[in-house]
TORNURO-970829 format. One record per residue (C-alpha): y negated, z, x. Coordinates in pm, whole numbers, padded with zeros to 5 digits, always signed. Layout:
N
YZX
...
This chain:
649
-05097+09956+08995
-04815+09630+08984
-04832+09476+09324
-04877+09151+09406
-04532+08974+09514
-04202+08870+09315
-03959+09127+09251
-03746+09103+09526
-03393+09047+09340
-03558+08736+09170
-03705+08556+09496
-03388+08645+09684
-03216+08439+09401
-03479+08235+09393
-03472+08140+09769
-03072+08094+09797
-03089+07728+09621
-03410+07640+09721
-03266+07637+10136
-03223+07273+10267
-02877+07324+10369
-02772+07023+10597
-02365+07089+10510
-02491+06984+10122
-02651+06708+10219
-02381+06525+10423
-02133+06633+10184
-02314+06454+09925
-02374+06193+10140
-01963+06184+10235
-01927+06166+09866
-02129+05890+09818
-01934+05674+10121
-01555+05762+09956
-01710+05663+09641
-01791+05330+09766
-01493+05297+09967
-01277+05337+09659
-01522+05070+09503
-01404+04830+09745
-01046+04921+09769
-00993+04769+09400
-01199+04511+09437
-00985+04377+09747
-00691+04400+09499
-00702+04285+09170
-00354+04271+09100
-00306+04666+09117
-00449+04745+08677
-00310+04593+08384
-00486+04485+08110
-00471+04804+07955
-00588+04996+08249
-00928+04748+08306
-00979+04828+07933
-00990+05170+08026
-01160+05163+08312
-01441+05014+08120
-01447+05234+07890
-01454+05489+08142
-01755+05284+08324
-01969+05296+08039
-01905+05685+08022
-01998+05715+08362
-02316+05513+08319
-02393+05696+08034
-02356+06052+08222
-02549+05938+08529
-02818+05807+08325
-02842+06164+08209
-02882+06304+08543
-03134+06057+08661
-03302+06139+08342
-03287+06535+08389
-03387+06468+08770
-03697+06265+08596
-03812+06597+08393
-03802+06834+08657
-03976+06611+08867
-04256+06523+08613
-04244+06923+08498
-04267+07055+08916
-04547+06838+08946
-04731+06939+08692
-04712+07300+08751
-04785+07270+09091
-05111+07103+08963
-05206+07341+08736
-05189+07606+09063
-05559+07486+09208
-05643+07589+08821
-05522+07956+08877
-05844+08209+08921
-05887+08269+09298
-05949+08654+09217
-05767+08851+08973
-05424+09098+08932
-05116+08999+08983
-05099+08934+08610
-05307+08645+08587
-05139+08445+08817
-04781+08556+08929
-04567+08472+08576
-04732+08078+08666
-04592+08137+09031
-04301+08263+08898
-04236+07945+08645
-04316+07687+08946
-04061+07845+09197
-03829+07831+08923
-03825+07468+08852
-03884+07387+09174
-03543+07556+09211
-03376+07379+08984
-03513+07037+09130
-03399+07135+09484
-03063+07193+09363
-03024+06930+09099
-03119+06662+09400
-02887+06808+09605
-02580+06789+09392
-02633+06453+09268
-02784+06300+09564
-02503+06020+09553
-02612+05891+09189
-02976+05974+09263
-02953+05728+09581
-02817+05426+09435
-03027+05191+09321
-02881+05084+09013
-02976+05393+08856
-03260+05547+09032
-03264+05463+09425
-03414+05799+09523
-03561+05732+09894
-03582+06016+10159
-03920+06005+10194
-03941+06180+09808
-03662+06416+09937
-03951+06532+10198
-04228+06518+09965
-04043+06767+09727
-03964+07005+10031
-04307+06980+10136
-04440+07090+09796
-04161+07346+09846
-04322+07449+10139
-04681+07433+09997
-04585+07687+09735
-04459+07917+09988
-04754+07920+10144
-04980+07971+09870
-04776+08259+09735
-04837+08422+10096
-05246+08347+10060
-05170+08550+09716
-04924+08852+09866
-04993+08858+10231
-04611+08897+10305
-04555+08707+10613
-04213+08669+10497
-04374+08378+10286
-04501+08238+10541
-04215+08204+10762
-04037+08033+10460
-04318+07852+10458
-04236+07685+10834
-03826+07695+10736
-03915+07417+10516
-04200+07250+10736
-03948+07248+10992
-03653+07071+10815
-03874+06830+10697
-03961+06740+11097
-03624+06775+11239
-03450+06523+10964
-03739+06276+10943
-03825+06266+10572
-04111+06097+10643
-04012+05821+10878
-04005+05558+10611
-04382+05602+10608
-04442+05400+10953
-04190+05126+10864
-04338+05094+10518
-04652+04993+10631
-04818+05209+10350
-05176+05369+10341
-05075+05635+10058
-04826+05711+10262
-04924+05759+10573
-05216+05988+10442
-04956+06227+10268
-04742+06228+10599
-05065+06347+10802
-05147+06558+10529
-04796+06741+10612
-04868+06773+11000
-05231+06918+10942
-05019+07175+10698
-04758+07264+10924
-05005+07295+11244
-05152+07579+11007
-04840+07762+10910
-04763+07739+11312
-05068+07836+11440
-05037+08158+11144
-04725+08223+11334
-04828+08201+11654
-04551+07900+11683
-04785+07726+11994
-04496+07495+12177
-04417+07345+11814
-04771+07287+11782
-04808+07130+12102
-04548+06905+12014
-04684+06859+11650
-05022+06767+11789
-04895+06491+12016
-04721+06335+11744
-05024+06400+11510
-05298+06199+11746
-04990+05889+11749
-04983+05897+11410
-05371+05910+11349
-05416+05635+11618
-05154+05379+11409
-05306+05489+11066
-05657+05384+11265
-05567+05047+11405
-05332+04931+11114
-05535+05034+10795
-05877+05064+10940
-05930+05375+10666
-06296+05506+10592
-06138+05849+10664
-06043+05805+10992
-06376+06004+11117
-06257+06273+10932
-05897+06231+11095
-06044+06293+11409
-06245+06546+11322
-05924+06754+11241
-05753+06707+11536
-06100+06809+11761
-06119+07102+11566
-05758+07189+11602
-05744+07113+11996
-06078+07309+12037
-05935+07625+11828
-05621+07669+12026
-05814+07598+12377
-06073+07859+12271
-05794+08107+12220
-05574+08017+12503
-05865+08083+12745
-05802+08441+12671
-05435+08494+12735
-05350+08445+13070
-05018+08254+13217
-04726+08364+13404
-04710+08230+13802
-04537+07930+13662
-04817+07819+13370
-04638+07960+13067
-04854+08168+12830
-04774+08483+12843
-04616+08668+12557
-04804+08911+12311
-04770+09089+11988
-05037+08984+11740
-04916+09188+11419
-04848+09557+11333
-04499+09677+11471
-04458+10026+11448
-04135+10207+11453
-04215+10536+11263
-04591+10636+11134
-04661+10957+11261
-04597+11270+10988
-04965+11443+10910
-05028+11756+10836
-05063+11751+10451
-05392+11891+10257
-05254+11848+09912
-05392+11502+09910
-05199+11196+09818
-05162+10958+10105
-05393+10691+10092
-05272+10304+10135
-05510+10015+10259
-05439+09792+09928
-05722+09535+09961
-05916+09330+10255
-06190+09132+10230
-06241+08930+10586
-06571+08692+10623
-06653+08414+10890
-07050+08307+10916
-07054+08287+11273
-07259+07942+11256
-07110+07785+11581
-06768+07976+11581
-06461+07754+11641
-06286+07719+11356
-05984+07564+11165
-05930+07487+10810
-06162+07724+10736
-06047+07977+10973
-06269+08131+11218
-06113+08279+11531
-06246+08610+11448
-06083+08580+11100
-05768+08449+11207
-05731+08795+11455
-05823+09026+11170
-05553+08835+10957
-05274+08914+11187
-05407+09278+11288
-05370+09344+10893
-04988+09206+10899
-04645+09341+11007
-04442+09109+11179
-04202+08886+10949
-03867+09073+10918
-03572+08946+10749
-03491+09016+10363
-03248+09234+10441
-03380+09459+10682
-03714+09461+10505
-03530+09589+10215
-03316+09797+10400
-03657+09955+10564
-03848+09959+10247
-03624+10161+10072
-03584+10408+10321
-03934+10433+10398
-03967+10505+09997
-03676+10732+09988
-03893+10942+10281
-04225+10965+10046
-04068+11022+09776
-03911+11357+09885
-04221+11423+09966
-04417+11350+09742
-04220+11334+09439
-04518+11339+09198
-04687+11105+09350
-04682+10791+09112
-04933+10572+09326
-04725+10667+09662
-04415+10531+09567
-04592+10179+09406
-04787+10156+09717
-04466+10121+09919
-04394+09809+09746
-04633+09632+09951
-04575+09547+10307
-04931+09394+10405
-05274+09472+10211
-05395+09168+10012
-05644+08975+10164
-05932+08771+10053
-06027+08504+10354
-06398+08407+10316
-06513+08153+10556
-06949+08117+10506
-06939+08285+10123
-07301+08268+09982
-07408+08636+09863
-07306+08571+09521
-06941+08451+09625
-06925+08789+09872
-07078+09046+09608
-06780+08864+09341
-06507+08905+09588
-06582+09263+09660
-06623+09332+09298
-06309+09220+09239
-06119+09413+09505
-06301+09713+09387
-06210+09672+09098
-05798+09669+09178
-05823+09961+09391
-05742+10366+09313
-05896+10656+09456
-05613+10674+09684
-05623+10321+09802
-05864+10189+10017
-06084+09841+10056
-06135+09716+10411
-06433+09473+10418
-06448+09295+10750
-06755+09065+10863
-06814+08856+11161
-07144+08738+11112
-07490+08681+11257
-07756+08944+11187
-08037+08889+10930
-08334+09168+11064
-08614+09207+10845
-08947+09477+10782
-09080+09535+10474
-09413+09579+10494
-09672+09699+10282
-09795+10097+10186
-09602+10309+10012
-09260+10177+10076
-08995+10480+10008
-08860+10521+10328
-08460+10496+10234
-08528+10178+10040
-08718+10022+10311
-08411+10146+10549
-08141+09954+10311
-08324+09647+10299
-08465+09606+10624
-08206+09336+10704
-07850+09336+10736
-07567+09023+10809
-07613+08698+10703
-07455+08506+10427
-07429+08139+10362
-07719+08015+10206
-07714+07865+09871
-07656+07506+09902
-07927+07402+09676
-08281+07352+09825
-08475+07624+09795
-08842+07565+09658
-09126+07462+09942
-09315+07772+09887
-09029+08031+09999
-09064+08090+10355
-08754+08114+10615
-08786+08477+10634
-08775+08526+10274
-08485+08253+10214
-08284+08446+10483
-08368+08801+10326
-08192+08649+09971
-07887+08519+10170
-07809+08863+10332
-07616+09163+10297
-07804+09413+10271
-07644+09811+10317
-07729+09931+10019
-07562+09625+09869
-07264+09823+09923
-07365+10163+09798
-07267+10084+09418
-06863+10023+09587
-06875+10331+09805
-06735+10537+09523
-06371+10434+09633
-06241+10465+10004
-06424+10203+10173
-06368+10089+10571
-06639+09888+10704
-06581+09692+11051
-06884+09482+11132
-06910+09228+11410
-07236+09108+11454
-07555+09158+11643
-07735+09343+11409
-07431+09591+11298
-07615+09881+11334
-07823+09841+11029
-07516+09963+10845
-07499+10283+11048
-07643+10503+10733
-07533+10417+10421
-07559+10720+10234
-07242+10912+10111
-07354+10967+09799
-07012+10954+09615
-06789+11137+09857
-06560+10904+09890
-06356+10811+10235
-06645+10582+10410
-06596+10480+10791
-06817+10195+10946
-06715+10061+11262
-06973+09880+11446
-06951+09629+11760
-07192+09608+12033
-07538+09455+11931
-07566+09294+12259
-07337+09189+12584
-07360+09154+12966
-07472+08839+13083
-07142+08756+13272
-06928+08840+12980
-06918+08481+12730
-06884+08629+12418
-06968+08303+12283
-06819+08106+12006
-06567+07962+12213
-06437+08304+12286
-06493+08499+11939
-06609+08908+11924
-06491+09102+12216
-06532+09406+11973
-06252+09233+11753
-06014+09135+11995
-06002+09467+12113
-05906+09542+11781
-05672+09227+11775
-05516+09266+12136
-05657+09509+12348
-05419+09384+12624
-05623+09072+12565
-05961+09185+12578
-05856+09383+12921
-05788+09047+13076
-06054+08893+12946
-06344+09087+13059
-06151+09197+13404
-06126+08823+13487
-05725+08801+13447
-05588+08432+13478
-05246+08511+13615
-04959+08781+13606
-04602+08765+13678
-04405+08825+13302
-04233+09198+13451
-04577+09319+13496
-04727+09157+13201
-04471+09341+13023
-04552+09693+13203
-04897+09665+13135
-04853+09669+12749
-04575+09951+12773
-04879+10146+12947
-05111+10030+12711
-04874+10120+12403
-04844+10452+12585
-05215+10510+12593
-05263+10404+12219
-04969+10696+12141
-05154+10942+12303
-05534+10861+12124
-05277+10878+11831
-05208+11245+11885
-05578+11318+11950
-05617+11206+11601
-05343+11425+11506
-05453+11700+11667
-05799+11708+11522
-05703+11620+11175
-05573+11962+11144
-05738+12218+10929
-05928+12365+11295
-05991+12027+11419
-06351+11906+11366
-06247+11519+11247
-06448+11419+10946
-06286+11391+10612
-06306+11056+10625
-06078+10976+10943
-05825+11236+10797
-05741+11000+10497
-05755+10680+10690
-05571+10755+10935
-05261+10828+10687
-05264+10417+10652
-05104+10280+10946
-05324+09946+10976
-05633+10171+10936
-05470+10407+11204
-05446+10120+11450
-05778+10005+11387
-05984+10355+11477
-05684+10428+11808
-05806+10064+11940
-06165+10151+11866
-06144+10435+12080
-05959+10249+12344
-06208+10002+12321
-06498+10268+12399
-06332+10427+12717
-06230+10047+12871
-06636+09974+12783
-06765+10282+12938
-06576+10246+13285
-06611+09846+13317
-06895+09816+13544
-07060+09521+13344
-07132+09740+13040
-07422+09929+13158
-07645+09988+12840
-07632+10157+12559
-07638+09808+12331
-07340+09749+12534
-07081+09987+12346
-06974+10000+11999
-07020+10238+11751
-06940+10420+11426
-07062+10668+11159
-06941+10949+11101
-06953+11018+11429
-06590+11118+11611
-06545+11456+11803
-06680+11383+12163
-06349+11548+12229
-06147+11291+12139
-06357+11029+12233
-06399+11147+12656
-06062+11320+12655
-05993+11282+13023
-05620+11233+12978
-05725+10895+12800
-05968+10802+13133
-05663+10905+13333
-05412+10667+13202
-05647+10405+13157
-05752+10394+13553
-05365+10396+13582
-05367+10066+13408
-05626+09918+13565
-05492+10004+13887
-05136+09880+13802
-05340+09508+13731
-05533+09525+14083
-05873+09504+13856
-05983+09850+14031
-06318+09670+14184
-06445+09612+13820
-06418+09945+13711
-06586+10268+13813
-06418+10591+13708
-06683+10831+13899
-06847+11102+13658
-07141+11037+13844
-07195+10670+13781
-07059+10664+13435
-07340+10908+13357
-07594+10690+13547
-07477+10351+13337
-07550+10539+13098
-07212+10694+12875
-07366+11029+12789
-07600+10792+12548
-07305+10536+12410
-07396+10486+12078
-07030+10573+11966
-07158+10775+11714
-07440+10716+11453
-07574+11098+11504
């Protein structure tokens, strides 16, 4: 299976001339100024060529005319040529292998190469007027397409590294105002493609987690949107607005949940996979399995969102990313990592391509009708291997529904009896279908996923009706885990839209979730950082639970064993059982509706291992959170933990 990303060698050539390198620039620039000081050293004295030497010198004009004619006129092809690949990208299938769009990819970073560095080498004849009078603001319109492409090639891979190029450019653009000719030129056009840029590099920041540039971004942003407002009176200046409300709300929404340090800062935390070294498993003869595809879907209808990004989505992003290394120590670490597996498993054709890929490829569907869901999956299905797993992800509301009528076979009736909703089709449906038939078409049903259950498949659902998926048969005997959230909260606890799924940001940030449901505003940084060294500890030790009962006397399902070999999928099911014992001892969580759950069921062993209740009161008592917590056998039975629907059995 060819992965989805550049071969390295090329993009690292690739990305060399492509860097906005500030040195070039003035150089060029210096160039340009002893240029036109010789210019006006032999114009102050005539006296110093002969006849015979003006003769020459016009000769020599006219050759130098000629030649930078040419370059303006190469710089006019690759510049016609880059923007007409870049064009054709919204024209590239939005599903599909690596072969049907990465040679196009390929060919646009390549000329857009050769543009960067042409313009940078001839900037002096480029920028005079008599022969082309290339402006800055074009300089910054290339970079941002520059930018643009980076990001678009991280939608396709899912390599941060991308992404982080991505901002490089973003960046350079902001810090050497390309763009400032827009406000003094008074022009609509733009001004339009200079907000454009901000709204894009808010995006790539908030990806990042970059929040101080985009605090800084969106002051400058509501300026600009404010003078585009009063100067051009635009019809899209609703729209404007709208952007900037939706941005302001999505980063307030998921501030609320981090607290500050005692002087107002946020405080710091990871938000993507950093693992030093994945634990070595016992081996069954079994090639290691690799999470290769992820499909993640919004249709929360009042969650905050941004640019089609629901907070729920954008957490399940990052948790399914490592953080952005550098080229060299990602290749450094790749190869070593591949050197490891493949003295292990030197047979293993599918291990070592597997490796190539840092992050699984993700599909990011924000309110998909059923028909754009059941394609997606399809497709991801379809690139997948028996040793490589899809993870479909949906944060959704739930769609519950009873067939009625005799005779109804009693699994069929089970499968469609409701499930999570989809978006519904956008064209009117006809006045005789009811609303409980129109939502029964735009739903996913469970046994809409039987027919892909015959590759690993890793379910995580989010929604209040999440336990209809509980029993989709195994019928294929593939690896199938479905992790479930609670179907219902505590009053007190907002799991509103403001605040996204408590289930996934315990999956996202369990240090997170902690504070959030334990009331945490404030905490000075030392203990802030103490508390996730304890809670890192904690994860460890579920870790070697899972371990433990993976081996050929432990009583983990089949299932877990090869998932757990992935080390995103690995996270995942140690956070879900972190997420269960936090639950169980928070004394808000009182009913069974309150806890999460999953099928097949985990060893109760591994689940209520009292080490893990240990460390965890440890933590809470390090926080000063112990009077929202009740670690007594006693009451824990009486709220009801001995019936936590943890399990499907």
């Amino acid at each position: 299976m060819e992965q989805e990303n550049i071969d390295k060698t090329t993009m690292e050539d690739k990305d060399k001339p492509m860097e906005i390198s500030g040195n070039e620039e003035i150089s060029n620039e210096q160039n340009s100024s002893n240029q036109e000081t010789s210019s006006e050293n032999e114009k102050k004295d005539p006296n110093a060529m002969d006849t015979n030497t003006g003769m020459e010198n016009t000769e020599k004009s006219h050759d130098s005319n000629e030649e930078n004619m040419k370059i303006v006129d190469e710089f006019q092809y690759l510049l016609e040529r880059s923007q007409q690949l870049f064009a054709g990208l919204r024209d590239l299938p939005p599903t599909g292998s690596q072969k049907q769009w990465q040679p196009y990819f390929k060919r646009t970073f390549e000329v857009y190469t050769k543009l960067w560095k042409y313009q940078q080498q001839h900037r002096a004849v480029l920028e005079n007027k008599e022969y082309y009078g290339l402006k800055r603001v074009e300089i910054g319109e290339i970079a941002s397409k520059i930018a643009q492409l980076y990001y678009h090639y991280y939608l396709r891979t899912s390599e941060t590294n991308y992404l982080q190029e991505s901002c490089i450019f973003y960046q350079a653009i902001h810090e050497r105002n390309y763009f400032k000719e827009t406000s003094e030129n008074k022009s609509s056009a733009l001004m339009i493609k200079k907000l454009r840029y901000y709204a894009r590099f808010i995006v790539v920041c908030l990806l990042l987690n970059h929040y101080e540039t985009i605090k800084q971004l969106m002051e400058e942003l509501n300026l600009l949107v404010d003078e585009y407002t009063k100067i051009f009176k635009p019809s899209d200046a609703a729209e404007w607005n709208v952007v900037i409300t939706e941005i302001s709300n999505f980063l307030e929404a998921d501030k609320k949940l981090l607290p500050t340090d005692l002087d107002g800062h946020m405080l710091n935390v990871s938000s993507r996979l950093l693992i030093d070294k994945t634990p070595k498993l016992n081996k069954d003869g079994t090639p290691k399995l690799k999470l290769q595809e992820a499909i993640l879907v919004g249709n929360h209808q009042n969650q905050m969102k941004f640019s089609e990004l629901t907070l729920d989505m954008f957490r399940m992003l990052q948790l399914l990313e490592r953080e952005p290394i550098s080229a060299d120590k990602q290749n450094s670490d790749t190869n070593e990592q591949e050197k490891k597996e493949n003295q292990e498993d030197s047979n293993d054709k599918n291990e070592k391509n597997s490796m190539r890929r840092i992050n699984p490829h993700k599909y990011l569907l924000h309110k998909p009708s059923f028909g754009q869901l059941m394609l997606y999956i399809t497709t991801a299905f379809k690139e997948i291997s028996e040793n490589s797993a899809l993870l479909l992800y949906l944060s959704a509301d739930g769609v519950k529904h009873i067939i009625k009528g005799e005779g109804q076979d009693s699994e069929l009736q089970q499968g469609y009896s409701g499930g999570i909703a989809t978006s519904t089709n956008p064209r009117k449906t006809e006045k005789t279908e009811t609303s409980e038939q129109t939502a029964l078409i735009h739903c996913l049903h469970p046994i809409d996923l039987l027919p892909f259950t015959r590759k690993p498949m890793f379910i995580i659902m989010d929604s209040n009706n999440c336990t209809a998926f509980k029993n989709i048969p195994k019928i294929f005997n593939a690896p199938l885990v479905t992790l479930m959230s609670p179907v219902e909260y505590p009053g007190n606890i907002n799991d509103s839209a403001h605040s996204g799924g408590l289930f996934t940001l315990f999956l996202h940030s369990p240090i997170k979730a902690i504070s959030f449901i334990s009331d945490i505003t404030e905490m000075a940084n030392d203990k802030w950082n103490e508390c996730k060294n304890k809670i890192k500890d904690i994860e460890n030790y579920i870790s070697d639970l899972y371990n433990a009962q993976a081996t050929p006397t432990g009583t983990l399902d089949k299932s877990y064993k090869r998932f757990i070999q992935d080390d995103f999928l690995r996270q995942i099911l140690i956070r879900y059982v972190l997420c269960c014992n936090v639950l169980q001892f928070n004394e808000q969580f009182k009913e069974p509706s309150n806890y999460p759950s999953c099928n097949p069921p985990l060893p109760q062993s591994l689940i209520f291992d009292p080490q893990i209740k240990e460390k965890i009161k440890d933590l809470i008592t390090f926080m000063e959170v112990t009077d929202k917590y009740n670690f007594d056998d006693t009451q824990i039975a009486a709220n009801g933990s001995n019936s936590v629907p943890q399990t499907a059995s």
